[in-house]
C-alpha positions in Angstrom: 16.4 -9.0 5.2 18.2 -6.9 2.4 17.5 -3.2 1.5 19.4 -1.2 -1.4 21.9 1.2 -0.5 23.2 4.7 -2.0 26.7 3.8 -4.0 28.5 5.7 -0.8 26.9 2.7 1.5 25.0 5.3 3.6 21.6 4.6 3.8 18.5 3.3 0.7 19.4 3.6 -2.7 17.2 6.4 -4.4 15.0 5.9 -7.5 13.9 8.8 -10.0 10.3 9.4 -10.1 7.3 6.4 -10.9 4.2 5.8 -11.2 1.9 5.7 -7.6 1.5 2.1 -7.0 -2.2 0.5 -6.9 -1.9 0.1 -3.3 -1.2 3.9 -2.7 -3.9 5.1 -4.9 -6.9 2.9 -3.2 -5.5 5.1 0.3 -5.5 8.5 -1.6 -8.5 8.4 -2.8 -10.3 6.1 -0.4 -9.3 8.9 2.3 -10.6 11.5 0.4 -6.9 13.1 0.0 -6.7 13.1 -3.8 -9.3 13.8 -6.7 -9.5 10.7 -8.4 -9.4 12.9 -11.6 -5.5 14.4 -10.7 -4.8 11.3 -9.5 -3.6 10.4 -12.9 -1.3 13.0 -13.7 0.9 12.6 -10.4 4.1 10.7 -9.9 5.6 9.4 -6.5 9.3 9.1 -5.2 10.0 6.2 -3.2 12.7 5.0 -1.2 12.9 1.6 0.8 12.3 1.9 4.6 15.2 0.2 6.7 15.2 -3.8 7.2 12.4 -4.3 4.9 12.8 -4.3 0.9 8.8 -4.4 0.6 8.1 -1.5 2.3 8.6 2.2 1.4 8.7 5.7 2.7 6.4 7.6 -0.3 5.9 11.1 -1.8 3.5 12.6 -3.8 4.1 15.4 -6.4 2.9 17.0 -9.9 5.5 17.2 -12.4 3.4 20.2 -14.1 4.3 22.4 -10.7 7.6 21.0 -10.4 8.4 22.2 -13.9 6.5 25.6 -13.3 8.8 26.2 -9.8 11.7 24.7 -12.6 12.9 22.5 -9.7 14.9 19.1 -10.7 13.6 16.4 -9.0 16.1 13.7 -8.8 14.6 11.5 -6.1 13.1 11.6 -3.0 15.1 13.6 -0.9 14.8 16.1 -3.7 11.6 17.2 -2.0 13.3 16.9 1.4 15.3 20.4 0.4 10.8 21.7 -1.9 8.7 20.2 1.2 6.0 23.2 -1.0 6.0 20.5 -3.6 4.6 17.8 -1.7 1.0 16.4 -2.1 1.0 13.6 0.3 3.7 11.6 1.9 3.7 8.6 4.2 4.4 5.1 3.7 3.5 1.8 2.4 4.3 -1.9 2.4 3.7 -3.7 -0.1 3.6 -7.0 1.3 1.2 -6.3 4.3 -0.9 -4.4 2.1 -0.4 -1.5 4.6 -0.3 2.2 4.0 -0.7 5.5 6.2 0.0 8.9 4.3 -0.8 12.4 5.1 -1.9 15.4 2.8 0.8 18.2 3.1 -1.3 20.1 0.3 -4.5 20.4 -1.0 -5.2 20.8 -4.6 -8.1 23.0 -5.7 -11.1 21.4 -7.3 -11.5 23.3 -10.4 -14.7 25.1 -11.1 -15.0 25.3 -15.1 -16.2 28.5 -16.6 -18.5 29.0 -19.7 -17.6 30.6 -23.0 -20.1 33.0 -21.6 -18.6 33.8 -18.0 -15.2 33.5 -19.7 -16.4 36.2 -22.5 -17.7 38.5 -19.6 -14.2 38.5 -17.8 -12.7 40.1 -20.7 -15.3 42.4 -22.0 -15.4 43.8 -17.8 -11.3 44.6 -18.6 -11.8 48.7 -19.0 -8.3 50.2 -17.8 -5.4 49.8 -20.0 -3.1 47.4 -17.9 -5.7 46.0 -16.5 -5.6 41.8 -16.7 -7.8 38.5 -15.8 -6.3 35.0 -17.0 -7.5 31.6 -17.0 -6.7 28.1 -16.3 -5.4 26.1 -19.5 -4.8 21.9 -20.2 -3.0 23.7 -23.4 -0.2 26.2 -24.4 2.8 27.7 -24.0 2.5 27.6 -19.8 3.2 24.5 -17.4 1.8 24.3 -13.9 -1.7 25.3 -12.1 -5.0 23.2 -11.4 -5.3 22.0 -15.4 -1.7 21.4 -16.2 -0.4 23.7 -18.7 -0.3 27.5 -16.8 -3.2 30.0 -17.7 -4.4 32.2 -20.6 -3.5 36.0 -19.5 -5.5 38.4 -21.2 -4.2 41.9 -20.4 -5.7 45.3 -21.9 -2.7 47.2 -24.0 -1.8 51.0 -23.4 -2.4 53.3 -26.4 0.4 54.0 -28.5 -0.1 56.8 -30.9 2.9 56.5 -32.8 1.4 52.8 -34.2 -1.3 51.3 -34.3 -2.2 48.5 -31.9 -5.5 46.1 -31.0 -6.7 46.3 -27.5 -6.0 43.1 -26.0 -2.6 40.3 -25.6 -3.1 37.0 -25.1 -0.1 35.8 -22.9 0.8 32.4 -22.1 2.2 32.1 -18.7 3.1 29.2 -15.9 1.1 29.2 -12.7 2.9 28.8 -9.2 0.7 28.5 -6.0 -2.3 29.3 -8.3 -1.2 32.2 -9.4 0.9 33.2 -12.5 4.3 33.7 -12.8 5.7 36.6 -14.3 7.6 35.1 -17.2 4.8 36.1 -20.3 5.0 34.4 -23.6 2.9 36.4 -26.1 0.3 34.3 -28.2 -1.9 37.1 -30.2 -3.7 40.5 -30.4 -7.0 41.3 -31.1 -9.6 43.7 -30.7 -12.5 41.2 -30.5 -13.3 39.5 -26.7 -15.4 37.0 -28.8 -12.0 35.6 -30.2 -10.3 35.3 -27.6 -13.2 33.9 -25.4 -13.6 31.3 -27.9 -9.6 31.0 -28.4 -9.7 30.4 -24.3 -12.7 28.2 -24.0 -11.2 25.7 -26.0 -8.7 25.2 -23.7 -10.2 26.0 -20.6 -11.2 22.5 -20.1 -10.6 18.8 -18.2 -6.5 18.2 -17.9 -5.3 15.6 -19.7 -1.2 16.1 -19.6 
């Protein structure tokens, strides 16, 4: 049997990222491994196992946290050099209608907030400095549980020499849940009843 080689003749040839075959998915979330809610938004890098051109060593990532490390991934030994990156890997053949992966990475099921809860986060910011962000599947961001980074709401110092509103809205990326600290400002304003609202809308099920 035939397999692909890299154009140096030294082992498989290696494919960009693809979707998760059928076969891969039915494991993942059969085994509990993946929510079948993420399972959407992640991609796979594949590369054929040795002797057989129907089977394949797999891996499992999310393009939104590769883009938030801002981490090329070219194929699958990309992931070889980010082994942080991987959700799952294993293997799979598609003409035994075999698989065996393993979780390297669990991802957080996300607890929503309500306008309410979210409104209380802000209006409990007192010191100036002081911050709380939120989990966005919308903005300026990439990354985290919802696919688009966070909403960081941070408390501004006073300023006599101008006049300012209390809070900035930042857009940011999340990395390992947590944000980054690259900040993209979004708006001011003095009323935790806009910017609840502003986050709520935002704050909900991914869908990128």
């Amino acid at each position: 049997m035939f397999w692909k080689r890299n154009k140096d003749g030294q082992g498989p040839k290696l494919t960009g990222p693809r979707d998760i075959s059928e076969l891969v998915k039915k494991y993942l979330i059969s085994n509990q491994m993946i929510d079948p809610e993420t399972m959407p938004f992640l991609k796979a890098l594949i590369k054929n196992r040795e002797n057989n051109d129907k089977a394949y060593d797999i891996r499992i990532f999310d393009p939104a946290d590769v883009e938030a490390r801002e981490v090329k991934v070219q194929n699958y030994d990309t992931l070889t050099e980010n082994p942080g990156l991987i959700i799952a890997e294993g293997w799979y053949d598609e003409a035994a209608k075999k698989t065996e992966l393993t979780a390297k990475k669990v991802i957080p099921k996300m607890k929503f907030l309500t306008y309410n809860e979210i409104l209380q986060q802000i209006e409990g910011l007192k010191d100036p400095g002081s911050s709380v962000f939120f989990y966005t599947n919308a903005g300026t961001g990439v990354g985290g549980p919802l696919g688009r980074g966070a909403a960081l709401i941070k408390v501004n110092k006073p300023n006599p020499e101008k006049k300012q509103k209390k809070y900035t809205v930042f857009g940011v990326s999340i990395v390992d849940m947590k944000p980054t600290q690259r900040e993209d400002k979004i708006f001011d304003s003095d009323k935790p009843v806009e910017i609840a609202k502003w986050v709520s809308d935002s704050h909900k099920a991914r869908f990128c």
